[in-house]
MARLOGU-580279 format. One record per residue: chain; residue in three letters; x, y, z of N, C-alpha, C, CB in turn; residue number from 1. Coordinates in nm, 2 decimals, padded with zeros to 4 digits, always signed. Each point is the difference from the previous one (the first is absolute). Glycine has a CB too. Example, Ala and Ser with C-alpha at 12.3 -4.5 7.8 and 13.67 -1.06 7.14 Angstrom:
2
chain/resn/nxx/nyy/nzz/caxx/cayy/cazz/cxx/cyy/czz/cbxx/cbyy/cbzz/resi
A/ALA/+01.32/-00.57/+00.78/-00.09/+00.12/+00.00/+00.09/+00.12/+00.00/-00.19/-00.12/+00.12/1;
A/SER/+00.15/+00.23/-00.19/+00.09/+00.11/+00.00/-00.08/+00.11/+00.08/+00.12/-00.06/-00.22/2;
//
This chain:
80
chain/resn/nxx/nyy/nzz/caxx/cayy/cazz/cxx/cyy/czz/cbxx/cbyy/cbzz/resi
A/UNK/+01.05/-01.74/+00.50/+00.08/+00.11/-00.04/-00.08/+00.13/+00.02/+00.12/-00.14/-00.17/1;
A/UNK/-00.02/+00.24/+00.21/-00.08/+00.18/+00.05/+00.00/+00.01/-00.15/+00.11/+00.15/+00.26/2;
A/UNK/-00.23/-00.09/-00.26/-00.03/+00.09/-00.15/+00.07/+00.13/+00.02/-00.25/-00.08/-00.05/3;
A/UNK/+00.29/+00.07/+00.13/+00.12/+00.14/-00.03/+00.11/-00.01/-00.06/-00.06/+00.08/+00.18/4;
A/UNK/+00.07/-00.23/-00.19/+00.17/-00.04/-00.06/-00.04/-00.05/-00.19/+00.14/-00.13/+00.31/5;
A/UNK/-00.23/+00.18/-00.35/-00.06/+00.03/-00.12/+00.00/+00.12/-00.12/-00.09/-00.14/+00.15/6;
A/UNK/+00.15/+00.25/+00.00/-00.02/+00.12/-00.07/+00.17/+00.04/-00.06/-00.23/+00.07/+00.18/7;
A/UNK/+00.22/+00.02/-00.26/+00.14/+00.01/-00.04/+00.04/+00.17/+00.06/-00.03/-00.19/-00.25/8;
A/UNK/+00.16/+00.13/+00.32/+00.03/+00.08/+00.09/+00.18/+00.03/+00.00/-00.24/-00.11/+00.13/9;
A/UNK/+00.28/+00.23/-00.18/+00.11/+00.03/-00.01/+00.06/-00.01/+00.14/-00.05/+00.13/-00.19/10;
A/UNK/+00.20/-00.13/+00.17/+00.07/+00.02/+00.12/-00.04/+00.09/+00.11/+00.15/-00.06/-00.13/11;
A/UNK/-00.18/+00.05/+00.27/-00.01/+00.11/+00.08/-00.16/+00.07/-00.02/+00.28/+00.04/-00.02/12;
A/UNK/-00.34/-00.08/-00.11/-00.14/-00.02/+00.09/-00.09/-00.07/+00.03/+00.04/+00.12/-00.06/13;
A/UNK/-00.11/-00.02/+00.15/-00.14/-00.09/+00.09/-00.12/+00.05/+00.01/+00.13/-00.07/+00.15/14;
A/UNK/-00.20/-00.06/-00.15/-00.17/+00.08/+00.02/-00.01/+00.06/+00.13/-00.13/-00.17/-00.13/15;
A/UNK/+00.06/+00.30/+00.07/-00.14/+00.08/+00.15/-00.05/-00.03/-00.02/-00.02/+00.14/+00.06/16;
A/UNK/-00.05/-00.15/+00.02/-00.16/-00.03/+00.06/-00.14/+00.16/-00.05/+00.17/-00.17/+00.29/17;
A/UNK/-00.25/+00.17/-00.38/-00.08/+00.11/-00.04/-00.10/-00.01/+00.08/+00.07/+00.02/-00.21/18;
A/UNK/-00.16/-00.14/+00.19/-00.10/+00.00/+00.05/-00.10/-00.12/-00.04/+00.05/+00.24/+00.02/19;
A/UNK/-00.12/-00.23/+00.03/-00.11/-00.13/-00.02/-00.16/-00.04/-00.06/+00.16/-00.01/+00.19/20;
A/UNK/-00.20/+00.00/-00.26/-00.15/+00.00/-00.02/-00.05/-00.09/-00.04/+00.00/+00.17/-00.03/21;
A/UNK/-00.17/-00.18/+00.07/-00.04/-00.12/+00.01/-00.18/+00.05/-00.08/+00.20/-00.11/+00.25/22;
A/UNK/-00.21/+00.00/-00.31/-00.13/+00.01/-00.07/-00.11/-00.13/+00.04/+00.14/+00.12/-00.21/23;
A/UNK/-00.25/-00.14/+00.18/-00.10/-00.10/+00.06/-00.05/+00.05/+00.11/+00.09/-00.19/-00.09/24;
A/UNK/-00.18/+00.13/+00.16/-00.11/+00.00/+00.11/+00.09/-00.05/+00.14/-00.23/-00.07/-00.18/25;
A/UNK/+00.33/-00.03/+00.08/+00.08/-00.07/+00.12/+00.15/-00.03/-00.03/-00.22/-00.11/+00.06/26;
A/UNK/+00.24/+00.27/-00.13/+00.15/+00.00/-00.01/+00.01/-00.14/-00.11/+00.07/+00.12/+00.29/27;
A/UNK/-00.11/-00.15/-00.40/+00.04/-00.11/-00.05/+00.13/+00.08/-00.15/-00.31/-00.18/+00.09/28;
A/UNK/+00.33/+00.25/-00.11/+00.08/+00.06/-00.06/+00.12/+00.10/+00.06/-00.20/-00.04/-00.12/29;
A/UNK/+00.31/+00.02/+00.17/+00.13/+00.06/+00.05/+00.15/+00.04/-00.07/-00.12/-00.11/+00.15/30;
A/UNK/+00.10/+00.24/-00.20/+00.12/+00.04/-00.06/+00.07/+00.05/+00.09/-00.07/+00.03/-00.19/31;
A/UNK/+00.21/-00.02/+00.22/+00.10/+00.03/+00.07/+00.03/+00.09/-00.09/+00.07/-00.18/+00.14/32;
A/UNK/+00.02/+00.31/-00.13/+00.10/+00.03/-00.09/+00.12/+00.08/+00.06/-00.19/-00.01/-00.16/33;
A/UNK/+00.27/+00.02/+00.09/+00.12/-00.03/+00.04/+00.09/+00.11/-00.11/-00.07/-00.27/+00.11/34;
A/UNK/+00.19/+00.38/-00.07/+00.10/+00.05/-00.07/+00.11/-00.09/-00.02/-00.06/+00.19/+00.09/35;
A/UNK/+00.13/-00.18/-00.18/+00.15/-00.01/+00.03/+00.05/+00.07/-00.04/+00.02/-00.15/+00.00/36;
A/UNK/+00.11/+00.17/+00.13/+00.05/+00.10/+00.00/+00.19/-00.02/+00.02/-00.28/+00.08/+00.08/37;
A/UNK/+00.34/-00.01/-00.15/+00.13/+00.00/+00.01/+00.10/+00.03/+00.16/-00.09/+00.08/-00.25/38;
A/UNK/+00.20/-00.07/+00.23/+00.05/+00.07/+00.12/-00.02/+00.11/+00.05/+00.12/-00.10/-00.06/39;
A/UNK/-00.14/+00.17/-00.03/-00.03/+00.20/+00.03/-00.20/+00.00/-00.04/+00.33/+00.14/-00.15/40;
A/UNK/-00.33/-00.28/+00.21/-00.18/+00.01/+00.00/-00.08/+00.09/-00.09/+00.03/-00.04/+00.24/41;
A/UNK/+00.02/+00.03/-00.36/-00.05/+00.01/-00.08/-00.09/-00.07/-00.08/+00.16/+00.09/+00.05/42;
A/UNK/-00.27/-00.09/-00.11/-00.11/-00.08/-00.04/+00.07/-00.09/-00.14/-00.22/+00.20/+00.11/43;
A/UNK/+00.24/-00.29/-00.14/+00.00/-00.05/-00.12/-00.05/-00.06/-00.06/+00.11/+00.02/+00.05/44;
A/UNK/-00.20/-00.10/+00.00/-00.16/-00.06/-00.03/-00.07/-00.07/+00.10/+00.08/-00.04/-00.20/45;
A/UNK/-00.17/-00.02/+00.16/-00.12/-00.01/+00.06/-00.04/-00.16/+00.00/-00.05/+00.25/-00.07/46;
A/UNK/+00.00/-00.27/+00.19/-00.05/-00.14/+00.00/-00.10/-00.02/+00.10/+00.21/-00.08/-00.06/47;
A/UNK/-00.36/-00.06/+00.00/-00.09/-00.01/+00.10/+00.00/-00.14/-00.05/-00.14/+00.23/+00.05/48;
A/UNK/+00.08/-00.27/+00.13/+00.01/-00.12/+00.00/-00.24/+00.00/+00.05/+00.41/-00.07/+00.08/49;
A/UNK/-00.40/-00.03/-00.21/-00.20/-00.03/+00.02/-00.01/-00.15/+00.05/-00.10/+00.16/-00.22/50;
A/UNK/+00.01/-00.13/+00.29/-00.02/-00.16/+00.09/-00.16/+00.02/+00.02/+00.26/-00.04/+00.17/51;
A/UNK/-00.36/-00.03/-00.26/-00.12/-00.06/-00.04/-00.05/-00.11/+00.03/+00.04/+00.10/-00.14/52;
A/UNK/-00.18/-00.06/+00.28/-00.01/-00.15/+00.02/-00.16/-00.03/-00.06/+00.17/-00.01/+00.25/53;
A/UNK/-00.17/-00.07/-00.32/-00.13/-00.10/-00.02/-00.10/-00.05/+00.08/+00.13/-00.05/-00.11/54;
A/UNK/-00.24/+00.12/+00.17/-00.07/-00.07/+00.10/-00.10/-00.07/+00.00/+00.08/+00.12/+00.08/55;
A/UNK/-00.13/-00.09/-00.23/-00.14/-00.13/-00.04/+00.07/-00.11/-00.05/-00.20/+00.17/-00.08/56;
A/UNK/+00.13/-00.26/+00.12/+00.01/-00.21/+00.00/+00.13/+00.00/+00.05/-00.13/-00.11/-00.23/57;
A/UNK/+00.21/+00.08/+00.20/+00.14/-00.02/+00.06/+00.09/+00.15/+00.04/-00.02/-00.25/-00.15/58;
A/UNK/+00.08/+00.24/+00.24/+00.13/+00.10/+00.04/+00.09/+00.00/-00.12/+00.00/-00.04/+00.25/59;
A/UNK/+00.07/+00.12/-00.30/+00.05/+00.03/-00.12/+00.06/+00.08/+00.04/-00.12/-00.06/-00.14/60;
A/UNK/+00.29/+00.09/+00.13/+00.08/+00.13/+00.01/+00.09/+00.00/-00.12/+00.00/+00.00/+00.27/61;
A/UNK/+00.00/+00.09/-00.33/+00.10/+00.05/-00.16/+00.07/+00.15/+00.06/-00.20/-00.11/-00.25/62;
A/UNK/+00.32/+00.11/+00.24/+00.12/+00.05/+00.07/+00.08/+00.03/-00.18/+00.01/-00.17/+00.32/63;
A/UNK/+00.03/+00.30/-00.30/+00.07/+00.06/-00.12/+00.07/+00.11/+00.06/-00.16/-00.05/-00.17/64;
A/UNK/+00.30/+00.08/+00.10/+00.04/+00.16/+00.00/+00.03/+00.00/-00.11/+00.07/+00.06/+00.19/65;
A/UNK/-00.08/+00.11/-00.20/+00.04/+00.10/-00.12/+00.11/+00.07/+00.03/-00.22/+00.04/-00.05/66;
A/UNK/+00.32/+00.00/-00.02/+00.08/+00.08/+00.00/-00.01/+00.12/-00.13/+00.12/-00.21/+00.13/67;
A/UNK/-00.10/+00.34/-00.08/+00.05/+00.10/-00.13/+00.07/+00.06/+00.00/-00.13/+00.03/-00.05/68;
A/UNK/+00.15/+00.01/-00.04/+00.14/+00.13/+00.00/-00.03/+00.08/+00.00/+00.13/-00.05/-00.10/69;
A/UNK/-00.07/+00.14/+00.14/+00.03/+00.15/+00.06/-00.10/+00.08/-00.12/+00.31/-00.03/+00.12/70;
A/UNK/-00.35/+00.00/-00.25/-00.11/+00.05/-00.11/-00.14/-00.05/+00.07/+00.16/-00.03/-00.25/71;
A/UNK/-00.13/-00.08/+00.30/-00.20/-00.06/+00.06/+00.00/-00.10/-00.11/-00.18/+00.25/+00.08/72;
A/UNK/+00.26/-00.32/-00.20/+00.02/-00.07/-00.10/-00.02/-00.16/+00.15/+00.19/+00.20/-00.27/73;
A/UNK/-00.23/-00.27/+00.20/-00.01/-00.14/+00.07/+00.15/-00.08/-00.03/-00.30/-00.02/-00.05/74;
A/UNK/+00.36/+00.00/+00.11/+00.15/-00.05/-00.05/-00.04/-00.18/+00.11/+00.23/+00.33/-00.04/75;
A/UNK/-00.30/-00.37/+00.10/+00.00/-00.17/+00.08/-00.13/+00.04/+00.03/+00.26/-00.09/+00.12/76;
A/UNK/-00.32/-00.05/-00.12/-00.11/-00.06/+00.05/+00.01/-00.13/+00.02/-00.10/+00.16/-00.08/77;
A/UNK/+00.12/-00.23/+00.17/-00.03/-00.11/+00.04/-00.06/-00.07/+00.11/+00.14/+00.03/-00.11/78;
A/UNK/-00.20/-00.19/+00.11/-00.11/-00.04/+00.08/+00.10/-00.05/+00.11/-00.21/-00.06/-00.18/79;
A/UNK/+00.16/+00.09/+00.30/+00.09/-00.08/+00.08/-00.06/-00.17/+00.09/+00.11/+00.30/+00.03/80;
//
């Protein structure tokens, strides 16, 4: 299942694309983030998707998004 179909999403809107950043030596930390936005592309909240890889003893990936509202209040978080 897309972690995008997690997010709560009124009629008519969709995510943009913001931008991307990456933390560790070797990129082992990746937040996406992401608007949503109405018909008249208006901002209505906000969403990032983090994807964390583990690279000592075993490979390990832990995958989450956040969603907020239009305040920056945390309204969804879940593991995907």
């Amino acid at each position: 299942m897309s972690w995008k179909l997690l997010l709560i999403l009124n009629e008519n809107e969709q995510l943009e694309f913001i931008g991307k950043s990456e933390t560790g030596t070797t990129g082992q930390k990746e937040v996406s983030r992401y608007n949503i936005v109405n018909i008249k592309k208006q901002v209505t909240c906000k969403a990032e998707y983090h994807e964390g890889m583990q690279i000592s003893g075993y490979m390990q990936t832990n995958c989450f998004v956040v969603q907020y509202d239009n305040t920056g209040s945390e309204m969804l978080r879940k593991s995907v």
